[in-house]
C-alpha positions as CSV (number, residue, x, y, z in Angstrom):
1,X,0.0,0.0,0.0
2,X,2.7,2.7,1.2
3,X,4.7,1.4,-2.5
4,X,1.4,2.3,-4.2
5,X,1.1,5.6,-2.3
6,X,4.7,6.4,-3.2
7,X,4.3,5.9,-7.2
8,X,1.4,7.9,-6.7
9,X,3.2,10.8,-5.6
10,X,6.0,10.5,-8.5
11,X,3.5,10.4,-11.2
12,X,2.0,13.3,-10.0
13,X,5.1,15.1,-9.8
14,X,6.1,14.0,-12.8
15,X,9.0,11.4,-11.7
16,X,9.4,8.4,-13.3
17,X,11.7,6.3,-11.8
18,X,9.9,4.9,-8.3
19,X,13.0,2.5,-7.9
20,X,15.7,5.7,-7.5
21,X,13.3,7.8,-5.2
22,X,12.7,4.7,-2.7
23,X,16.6,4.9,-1.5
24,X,15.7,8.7,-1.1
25,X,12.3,8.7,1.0
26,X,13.5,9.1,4.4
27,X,12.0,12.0,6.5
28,X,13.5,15.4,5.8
29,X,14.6,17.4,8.7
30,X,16.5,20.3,8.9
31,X,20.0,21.0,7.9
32,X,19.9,17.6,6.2
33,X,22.5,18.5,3.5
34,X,23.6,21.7,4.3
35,X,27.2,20.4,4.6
36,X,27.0,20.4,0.4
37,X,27.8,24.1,0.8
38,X,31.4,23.5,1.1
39,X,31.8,20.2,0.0
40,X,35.4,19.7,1.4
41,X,34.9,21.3,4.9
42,X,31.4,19.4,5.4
43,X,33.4,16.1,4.5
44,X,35.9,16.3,7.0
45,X,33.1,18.2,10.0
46,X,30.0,16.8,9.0
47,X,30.0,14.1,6.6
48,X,32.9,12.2,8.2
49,X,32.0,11.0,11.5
50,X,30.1,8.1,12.3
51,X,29.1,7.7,15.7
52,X,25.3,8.6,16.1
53,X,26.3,11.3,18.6
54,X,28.4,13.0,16.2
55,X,25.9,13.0,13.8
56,X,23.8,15.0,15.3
57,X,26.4,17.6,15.7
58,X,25.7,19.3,12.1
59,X,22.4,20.1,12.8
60,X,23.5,22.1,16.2
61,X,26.0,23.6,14.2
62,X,24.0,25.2,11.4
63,X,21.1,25.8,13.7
64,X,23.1,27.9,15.9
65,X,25.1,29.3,13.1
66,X,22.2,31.1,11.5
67,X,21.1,31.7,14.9
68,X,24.0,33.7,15.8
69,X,24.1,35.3,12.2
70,X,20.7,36.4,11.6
71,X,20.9,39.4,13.8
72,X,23.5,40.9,10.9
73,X,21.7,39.8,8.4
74,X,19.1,42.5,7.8
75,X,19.8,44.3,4.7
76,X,19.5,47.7,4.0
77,X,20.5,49.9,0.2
78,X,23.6,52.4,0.1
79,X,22.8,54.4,-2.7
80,X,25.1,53.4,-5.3
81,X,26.7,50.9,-3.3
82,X,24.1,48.9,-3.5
83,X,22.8,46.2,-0.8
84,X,24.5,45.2,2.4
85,X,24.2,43.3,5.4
86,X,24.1,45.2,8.7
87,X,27.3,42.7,9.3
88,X,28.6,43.5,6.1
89,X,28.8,47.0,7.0
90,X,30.1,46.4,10.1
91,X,33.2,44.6,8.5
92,X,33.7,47.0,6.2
93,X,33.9,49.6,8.9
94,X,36.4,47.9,10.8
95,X,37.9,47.1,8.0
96,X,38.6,50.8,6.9
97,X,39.0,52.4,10.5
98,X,41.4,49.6,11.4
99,X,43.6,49.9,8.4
100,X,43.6,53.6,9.0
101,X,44.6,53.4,12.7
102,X,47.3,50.5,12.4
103,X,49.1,53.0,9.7
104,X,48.8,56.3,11.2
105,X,49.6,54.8,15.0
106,X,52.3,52.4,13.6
107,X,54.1,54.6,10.9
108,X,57.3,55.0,13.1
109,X,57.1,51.2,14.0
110,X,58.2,49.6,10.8
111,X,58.7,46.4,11.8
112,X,54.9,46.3,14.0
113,X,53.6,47.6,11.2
114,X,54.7,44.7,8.5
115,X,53.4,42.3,11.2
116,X,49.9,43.9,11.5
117,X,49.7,44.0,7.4
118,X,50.3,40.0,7.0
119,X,46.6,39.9,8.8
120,X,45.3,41.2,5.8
121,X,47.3,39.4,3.7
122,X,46.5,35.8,4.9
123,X,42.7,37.0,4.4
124,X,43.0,37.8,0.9
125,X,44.5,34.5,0.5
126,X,41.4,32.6,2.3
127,X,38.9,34.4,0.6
128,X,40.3,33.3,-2.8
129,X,39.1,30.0,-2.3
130,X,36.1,28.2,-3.2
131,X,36.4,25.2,-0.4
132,X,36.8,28.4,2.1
133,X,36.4,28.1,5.6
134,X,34.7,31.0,5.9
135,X,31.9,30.1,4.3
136,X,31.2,27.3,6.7
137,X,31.1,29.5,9.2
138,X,29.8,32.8,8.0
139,X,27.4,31.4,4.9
140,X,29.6,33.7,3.2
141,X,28.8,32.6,-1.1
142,X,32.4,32.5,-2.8
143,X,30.7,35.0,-4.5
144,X,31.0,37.7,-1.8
145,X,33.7,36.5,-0.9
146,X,35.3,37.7,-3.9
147,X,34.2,41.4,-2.7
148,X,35.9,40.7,0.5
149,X,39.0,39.6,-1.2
150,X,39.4,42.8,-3.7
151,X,38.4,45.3,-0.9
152,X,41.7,44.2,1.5
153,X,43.8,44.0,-1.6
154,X,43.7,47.6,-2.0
155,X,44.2,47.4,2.4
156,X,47.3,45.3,1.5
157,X,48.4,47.9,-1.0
158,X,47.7,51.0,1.2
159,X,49.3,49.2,3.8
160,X,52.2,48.0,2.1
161,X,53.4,51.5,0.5
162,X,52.9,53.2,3.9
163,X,55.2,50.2,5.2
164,X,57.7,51.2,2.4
165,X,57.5,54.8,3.2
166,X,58.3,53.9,6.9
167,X,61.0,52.1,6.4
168,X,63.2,55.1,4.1
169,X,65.2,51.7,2.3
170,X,62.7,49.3,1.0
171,X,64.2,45.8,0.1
172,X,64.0,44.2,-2.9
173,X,62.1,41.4,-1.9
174,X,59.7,44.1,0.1
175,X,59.2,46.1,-3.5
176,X,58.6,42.8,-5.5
177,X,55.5,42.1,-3.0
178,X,54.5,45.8,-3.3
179,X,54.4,45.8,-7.1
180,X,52.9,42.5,-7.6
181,X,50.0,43.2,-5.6
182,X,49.9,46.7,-7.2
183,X,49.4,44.9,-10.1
184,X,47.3,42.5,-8.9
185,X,44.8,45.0,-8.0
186,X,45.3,46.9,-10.8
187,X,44.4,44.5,-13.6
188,X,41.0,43.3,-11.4
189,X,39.4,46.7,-12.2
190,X,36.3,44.9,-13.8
191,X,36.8,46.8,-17.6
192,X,40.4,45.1,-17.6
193,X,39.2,42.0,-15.7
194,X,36.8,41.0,-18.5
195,X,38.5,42.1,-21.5
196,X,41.3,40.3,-20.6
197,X,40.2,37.4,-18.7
198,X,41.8,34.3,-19.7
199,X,45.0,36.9,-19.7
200,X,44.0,37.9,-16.6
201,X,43.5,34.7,-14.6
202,X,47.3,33.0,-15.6
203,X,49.0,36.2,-14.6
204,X,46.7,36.5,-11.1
205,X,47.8,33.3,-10.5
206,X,51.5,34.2,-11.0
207,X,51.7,37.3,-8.9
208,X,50.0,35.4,-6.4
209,X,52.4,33.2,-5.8
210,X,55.2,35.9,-6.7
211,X,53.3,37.8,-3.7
212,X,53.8,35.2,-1.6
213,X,56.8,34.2,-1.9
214,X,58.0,37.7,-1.9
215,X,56.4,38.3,1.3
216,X,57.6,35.1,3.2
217,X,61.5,36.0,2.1
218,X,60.6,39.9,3.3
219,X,60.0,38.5,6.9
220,X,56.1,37.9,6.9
221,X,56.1,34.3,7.8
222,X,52.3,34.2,8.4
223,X,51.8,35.0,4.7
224,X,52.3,31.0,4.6
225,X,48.8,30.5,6.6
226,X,47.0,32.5,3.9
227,X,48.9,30.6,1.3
228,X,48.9,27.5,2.1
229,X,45.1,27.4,2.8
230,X,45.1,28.6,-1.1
231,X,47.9,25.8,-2.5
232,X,45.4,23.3,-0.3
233,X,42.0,24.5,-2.5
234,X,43.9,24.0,-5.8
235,X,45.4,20.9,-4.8
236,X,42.1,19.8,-3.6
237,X,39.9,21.2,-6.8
238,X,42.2,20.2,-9.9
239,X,43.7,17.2,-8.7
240,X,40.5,15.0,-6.1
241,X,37.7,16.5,-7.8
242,X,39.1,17.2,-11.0
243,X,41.1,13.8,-12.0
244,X,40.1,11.3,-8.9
245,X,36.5,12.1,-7.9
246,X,34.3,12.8,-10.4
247,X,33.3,11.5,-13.6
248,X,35.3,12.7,-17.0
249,X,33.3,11.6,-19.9
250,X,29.6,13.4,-20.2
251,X,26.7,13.4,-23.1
252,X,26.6,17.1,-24.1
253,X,23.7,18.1,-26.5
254,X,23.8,21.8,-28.3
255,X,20.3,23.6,-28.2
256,X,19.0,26.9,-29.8
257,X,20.1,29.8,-28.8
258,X,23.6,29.0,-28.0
259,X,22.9,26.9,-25.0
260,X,24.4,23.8,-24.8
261,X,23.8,20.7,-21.9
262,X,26.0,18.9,-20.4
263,X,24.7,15.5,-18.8
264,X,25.7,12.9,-16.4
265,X,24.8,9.8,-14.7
266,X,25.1,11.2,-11.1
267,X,26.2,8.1,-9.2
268,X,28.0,9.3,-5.8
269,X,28.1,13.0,-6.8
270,X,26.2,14.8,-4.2
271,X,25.2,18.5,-4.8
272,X,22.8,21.0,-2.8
273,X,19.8,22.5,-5.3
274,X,20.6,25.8,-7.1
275,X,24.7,25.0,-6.7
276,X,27.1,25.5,-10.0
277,X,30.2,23.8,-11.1
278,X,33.1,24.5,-12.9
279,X,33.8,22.5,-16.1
280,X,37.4,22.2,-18.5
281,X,37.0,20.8,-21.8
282,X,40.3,19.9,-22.7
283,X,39.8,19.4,-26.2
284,X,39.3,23.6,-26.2
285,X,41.6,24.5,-23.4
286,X,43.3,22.4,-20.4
287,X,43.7,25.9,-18.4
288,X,40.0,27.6,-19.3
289,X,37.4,26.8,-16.6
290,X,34.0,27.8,-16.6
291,X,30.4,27.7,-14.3
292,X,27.5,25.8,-15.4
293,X,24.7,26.2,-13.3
294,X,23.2,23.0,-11.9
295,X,19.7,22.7,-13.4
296,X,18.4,19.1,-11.9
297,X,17.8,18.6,-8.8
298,X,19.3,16.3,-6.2
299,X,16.9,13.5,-5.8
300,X,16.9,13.1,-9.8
301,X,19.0,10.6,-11.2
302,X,21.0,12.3,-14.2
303,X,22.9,15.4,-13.4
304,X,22.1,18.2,-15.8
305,X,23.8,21.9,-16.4
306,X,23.3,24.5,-19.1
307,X,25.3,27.6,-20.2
308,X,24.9,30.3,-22.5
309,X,26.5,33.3,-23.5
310,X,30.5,34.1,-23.8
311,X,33.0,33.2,-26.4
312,X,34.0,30.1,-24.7
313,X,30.2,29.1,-24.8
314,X,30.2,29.5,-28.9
315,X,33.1,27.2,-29.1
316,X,32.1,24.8,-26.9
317,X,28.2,24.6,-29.0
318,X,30.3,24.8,-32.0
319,X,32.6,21.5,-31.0
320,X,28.9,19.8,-29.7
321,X,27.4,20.2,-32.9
322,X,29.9,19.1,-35.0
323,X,30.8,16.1,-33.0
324,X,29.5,12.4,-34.1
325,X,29.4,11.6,-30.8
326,X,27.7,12.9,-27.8
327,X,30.7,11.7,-25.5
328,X,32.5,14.8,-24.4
329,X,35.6,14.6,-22.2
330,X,35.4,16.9,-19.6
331,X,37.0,17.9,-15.8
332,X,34.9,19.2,-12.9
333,X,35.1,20.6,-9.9
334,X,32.8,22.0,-7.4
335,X,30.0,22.0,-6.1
336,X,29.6,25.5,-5.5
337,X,27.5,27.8,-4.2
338,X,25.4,28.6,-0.7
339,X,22.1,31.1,-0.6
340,X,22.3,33.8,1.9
341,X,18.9,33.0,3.5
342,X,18.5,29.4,5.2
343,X,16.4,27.1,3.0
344,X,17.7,24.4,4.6
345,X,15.3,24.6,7.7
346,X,11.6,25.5,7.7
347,X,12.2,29.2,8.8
348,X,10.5,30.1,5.7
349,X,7.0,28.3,4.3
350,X,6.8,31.2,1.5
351,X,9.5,30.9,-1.1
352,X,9.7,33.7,-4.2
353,X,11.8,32.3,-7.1
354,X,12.6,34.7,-9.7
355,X,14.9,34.5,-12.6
356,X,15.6,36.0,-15.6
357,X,16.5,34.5,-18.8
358,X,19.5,31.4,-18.1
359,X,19.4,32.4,-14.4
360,X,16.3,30.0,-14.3
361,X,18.6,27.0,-14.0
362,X,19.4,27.0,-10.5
363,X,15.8,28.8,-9.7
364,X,14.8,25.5,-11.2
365,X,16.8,22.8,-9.1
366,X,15.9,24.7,-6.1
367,X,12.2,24.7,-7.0
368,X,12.4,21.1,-7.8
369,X,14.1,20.1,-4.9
370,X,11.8,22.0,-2.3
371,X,8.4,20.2,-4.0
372,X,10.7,17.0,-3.3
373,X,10.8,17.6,0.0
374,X,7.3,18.7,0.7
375,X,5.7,15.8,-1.6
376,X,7.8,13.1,-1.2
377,X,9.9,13.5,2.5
378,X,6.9,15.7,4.3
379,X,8.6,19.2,4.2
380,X,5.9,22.0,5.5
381,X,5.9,23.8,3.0
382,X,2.8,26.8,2.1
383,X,4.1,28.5,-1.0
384,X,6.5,28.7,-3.6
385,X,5.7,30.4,-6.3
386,X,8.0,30.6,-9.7
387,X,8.4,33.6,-12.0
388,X,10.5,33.4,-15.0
389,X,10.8,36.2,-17.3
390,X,12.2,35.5,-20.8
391,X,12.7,36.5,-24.3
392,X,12.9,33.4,-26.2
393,X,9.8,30.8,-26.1
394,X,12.0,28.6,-27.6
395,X,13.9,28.3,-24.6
396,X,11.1,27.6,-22.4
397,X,10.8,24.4,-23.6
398,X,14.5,23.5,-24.3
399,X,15.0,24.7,-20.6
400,X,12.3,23.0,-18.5
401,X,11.7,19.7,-20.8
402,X,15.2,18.8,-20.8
403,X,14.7,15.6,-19.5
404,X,11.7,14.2,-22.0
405,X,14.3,11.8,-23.2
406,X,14.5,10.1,-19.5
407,X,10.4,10.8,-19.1
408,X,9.8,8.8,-22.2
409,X,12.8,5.7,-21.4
410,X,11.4,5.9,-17.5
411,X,14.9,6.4,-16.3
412,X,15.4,9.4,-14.5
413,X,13.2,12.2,-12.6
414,X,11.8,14.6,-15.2
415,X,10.4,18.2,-14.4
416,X,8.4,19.2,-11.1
417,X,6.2,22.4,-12.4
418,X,5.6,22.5,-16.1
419,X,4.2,19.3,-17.2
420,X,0.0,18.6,-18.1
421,X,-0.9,17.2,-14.6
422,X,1.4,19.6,-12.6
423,X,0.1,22.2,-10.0
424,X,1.8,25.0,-11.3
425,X,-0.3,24.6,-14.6
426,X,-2.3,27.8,-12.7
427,X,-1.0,31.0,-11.8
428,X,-0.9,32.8,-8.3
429,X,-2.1,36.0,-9.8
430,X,-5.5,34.0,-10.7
431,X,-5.7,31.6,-7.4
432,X,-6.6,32.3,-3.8
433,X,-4.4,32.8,-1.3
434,X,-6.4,29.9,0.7
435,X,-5.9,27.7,-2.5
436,X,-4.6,24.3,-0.5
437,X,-1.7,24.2,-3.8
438,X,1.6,24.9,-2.9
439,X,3.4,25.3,-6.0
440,X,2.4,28.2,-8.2
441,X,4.6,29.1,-11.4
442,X,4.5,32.3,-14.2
443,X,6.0,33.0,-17.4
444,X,7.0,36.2,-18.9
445,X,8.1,36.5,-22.7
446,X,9.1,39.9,-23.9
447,X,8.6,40.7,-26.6
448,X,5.5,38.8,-27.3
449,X,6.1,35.9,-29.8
450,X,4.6,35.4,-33.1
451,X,2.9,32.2,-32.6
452,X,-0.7,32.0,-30.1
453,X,0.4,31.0,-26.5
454,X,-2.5,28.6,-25.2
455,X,-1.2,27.8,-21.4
456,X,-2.5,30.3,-19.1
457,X,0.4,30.7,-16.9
458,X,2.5,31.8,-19.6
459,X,1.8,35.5,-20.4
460,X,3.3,38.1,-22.6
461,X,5.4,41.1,-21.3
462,X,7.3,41.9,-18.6
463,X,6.3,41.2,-14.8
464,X,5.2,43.9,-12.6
465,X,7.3,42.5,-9.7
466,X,5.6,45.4,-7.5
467,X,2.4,43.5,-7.6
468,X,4.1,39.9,-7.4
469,X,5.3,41.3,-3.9
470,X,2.3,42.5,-2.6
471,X,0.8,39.8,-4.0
472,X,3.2,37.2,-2.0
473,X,2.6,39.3,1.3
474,X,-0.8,39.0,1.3
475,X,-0.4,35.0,0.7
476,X,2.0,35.2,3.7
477,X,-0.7,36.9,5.7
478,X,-3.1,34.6,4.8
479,X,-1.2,31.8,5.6
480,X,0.3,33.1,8.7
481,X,3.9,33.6,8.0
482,X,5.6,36.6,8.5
483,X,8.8,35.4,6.5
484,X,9.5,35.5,2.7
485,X,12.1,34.0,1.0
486,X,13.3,35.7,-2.3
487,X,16.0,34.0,-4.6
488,X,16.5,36.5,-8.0
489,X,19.5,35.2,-10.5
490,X,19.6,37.0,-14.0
491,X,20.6,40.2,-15.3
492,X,22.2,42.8,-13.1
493,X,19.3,45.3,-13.5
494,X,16.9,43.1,-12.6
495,X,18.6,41.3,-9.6
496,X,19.3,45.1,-8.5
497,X,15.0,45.9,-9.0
498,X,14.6,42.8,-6.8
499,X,16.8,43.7,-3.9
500,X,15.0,47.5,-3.9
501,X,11.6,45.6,-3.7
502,X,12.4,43.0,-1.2
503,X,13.3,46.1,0.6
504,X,10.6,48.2,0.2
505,X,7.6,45.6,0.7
506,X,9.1,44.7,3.9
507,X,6.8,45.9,6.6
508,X,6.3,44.8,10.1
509,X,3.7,42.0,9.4
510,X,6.1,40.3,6.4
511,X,9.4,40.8,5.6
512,X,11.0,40.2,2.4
513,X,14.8,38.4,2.7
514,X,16.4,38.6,-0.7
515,X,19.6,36.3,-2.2
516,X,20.4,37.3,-5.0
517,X,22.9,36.0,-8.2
518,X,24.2,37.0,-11.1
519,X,26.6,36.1,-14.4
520,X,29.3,37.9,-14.5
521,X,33.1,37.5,-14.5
């Protein structure tokens, strides 16, 4: 009876494959894989230990981790700075005041001085990983991490030259550190950056180490903390994950529009929904890596991740379409990627997924994932609903049906929300609030396309996201929640329209807690 129940369920979520979902059934509870976040770090901490009291240690931690961290959390809009945490603005602050009082109370203390600026030094080293430590403990994304790493650069610099001035008789070693993380920071000035990437990214990697190296021989021996926390991540990314762990032969399949999709049997590779990787084709480059956004979800059985855009893209759709085969040899590494509100536990009921053009792939695994949970391991769950806004209809069905080959063979999971029998076949703009449906999806192509669109929840023109939030609030009021999660990825402008929103449609009854992600280099 409880089998019959089960295949129930997976035909109305359109999943085909009852046998791979029965090793996958147990009860969801919170912080069940939050240790996917950093992959490496929740190995050794989380994953690792094997008595049943240490299991239960991961779910302390992040529970009191995002209890300690929400406080500094709220977000509020600099002007042109855009949005920051109240802890990110408290970092930057001691950031800038601390730089500014170890140089001006330490400039007749040269040797003090050096030993205060390899502090900063060893950070900008950390936060140039992607297995980084911090973001196990802070749930800072790799992401904004980058930020982090930039802004104590130009500390390092500042630092560094007052250090110099100090001193009257710089040392050679001293100036080599100086210029190459003068250069450094010069050439990561974003028009530079992303003219010249592939430039760009061997020579950062040099003067890194030149840096380094410079440093240690100048006398800043804790430089090798930073540094060797750095050497560790490559070490771990390009030779485990990229030659030992993962698979290195894929089915890769060009669509319209540039996109191409890279596809996988996923076996014992274990990813968090709405996570990316990074992929190197050798047969195009052995040094040119590059992020595909995980589009399938966890529980499915095949993993799946599309790209568009860039001139690495175009080469790679050209070398897909000209192939015979559809074996591609590739290298991974990751997974990346952690959203800076906690999905992981059941602080929010209400979720708001918004995406814009490509950024719909992780919007979609994360969607997937969460109607996993509710339907299938009893997640408490009230809303989701999904807005996509799009130019190409095209895409709407390359993009969501991208697994009608495994629907048809009955192999894998297929699609949660856009198939005949689904519940997001109806629109939230149209349904109650008290509608006992969860899932609730909408489709925006601008400009309108030529051909008649029949299904109702796909529309024509662009969203008024003013009206999608009040809209959501009042469903959170209905419901009784006074939390709303909002995850935007796509273009900068729009991301930046959500994050003024979320802002503005907080009030005291719901607030609005925005993560936001975008393509760019």
């Amino acid at each position: 009876m409880l089998e019959k129940k089960i295949n129930v369920q997976n035909r109305h979520l359109g999943m085909i494959s009852p046998e791979i979902n029965n090793k996958q059934t147990d009860q969801w509870y919170a912080y069940q894989d939050a240790w996917l976040e950093v992959p490496l770090w929740g190995y050794i901490f989380v994953k690792w230990p094997s008595s049943k009291c240490l299991k239960k240690l991961p779910g302390y931690f992040f529970g009191v981790r995002w209890l300690l961290l929400s406080p500094f959390r709220a977000q509020v809009r600099l002007g042109f700075l855009g949005l920051w945490s109240l802890g990110e603005i408290i970092m930057a602050s001691v950031i800038i005041c601390g730089s500014i009082l170890i140089g001006v109370f330490n400039f007749q203390d040269t040797v003090l001085l050096g030993e205060l600026t390899e502090i900063p030094v060893c950070l900008v080293y950390s936060l140039g990983t992607r297995n980084s430590i911090w973001t196990l403990l802070l749930v800072l994304p790799f992401e904004r991490a980058i930020f982090w790493h930039q802004m104590l650069s130009f500390v390092v610099v500042a630092l560094g030259i007052t250090h110099a001035i100090s001193a009257w008789d710089p040392s050679v070693d001293g100036l080599v550190f100086l210029c190459a993380m003068g250069t450094l920071v010069f050439m990561s000035f974003p028009p530079i950056r992303r003219r010249f990437w592939d430039f760009w990214l061997r020579v950062h990697w040099v003067l890194f180490i030149v840096a380094g190296v410079a440093g240690m021989i100048h006398g800043a021996s804790g430089i090798a903390v930073g540094l060797g926390m750095w050497f560790a991540d490559i070490l771990v990314r390009y030779i485990f994950m990229a030659c030992l762990k993962y698979p290195q032969k894929v089915e890769a399949t060009s669509l319209p529009g540039n996109l191409v999709m890279i596809k996988f049997l996923k076996g014992d590779f274990q990813y968090k929904a709405g996570q990316y990787i990074f992929l190197c084709v050798p047969e195009l480059s052995l040094f040119e890596w590059h992020p595909f956004s995980l589009s399938s979800s966890p529980h499915e059985a095949y993993v799946t991740c599309i790209r568009v855009l860039g001139d690495w893209t175009k080469r790679l759709h050209a070398l897909v379409s000209e192939s015979q085969s559809p074996n591609l040899n590739i290298r991974i590494e990751g997974p990346f990627g952690t959203p800076s509100v906690d999905l992981s536990s059941e602080t929010y009921k209400c979720i708001l997924l918004i995406s814009g053009g490509i950024g719909v792939t992780p919007m979609r695994s994360i969607c997937n994932d969460l109607m996993y949970q509710h339907k299938v391991k009893g997640r408490m769950l009230k809303k989701v609903w999904f807005v996509w806004t799009l130019r190409d209809l095209q895409m709407l069905t390359d993009v969501l049906h991208c697994n009608d080959e495994e629907k048809e063979n009955q192999q894998a999971d297929t699609c949660v929300f856009l198939t005949k029998n689904s519940e997001a076949s109806e629109s939230l703009d149209s349904a109650s609030a008290a509608s006992p449906e969860v899932l609730f999806a909408d489709f925006y192509i601008s400009p309108a396309p030529q051909n008649e669109i029949r299904q109702k929840n796909v529309k024509t023109g662009r969203p008024n996201f003013s009206e999608i939030f009040e809209k959501m609030a009042g469903v959170a009021r209905a419901t009784g929640e006074s939390k709303v999660a909002v995850l935007v990825c796509g273009p900068m402008p729009m991301v930046n329209d959500i994050s003024r929103i979320s802002i503005q449609k907080s009030t005291a009854q719901v607030q609005f807690h925005a993560h936001s992600e975008v393509f760019q280099l």
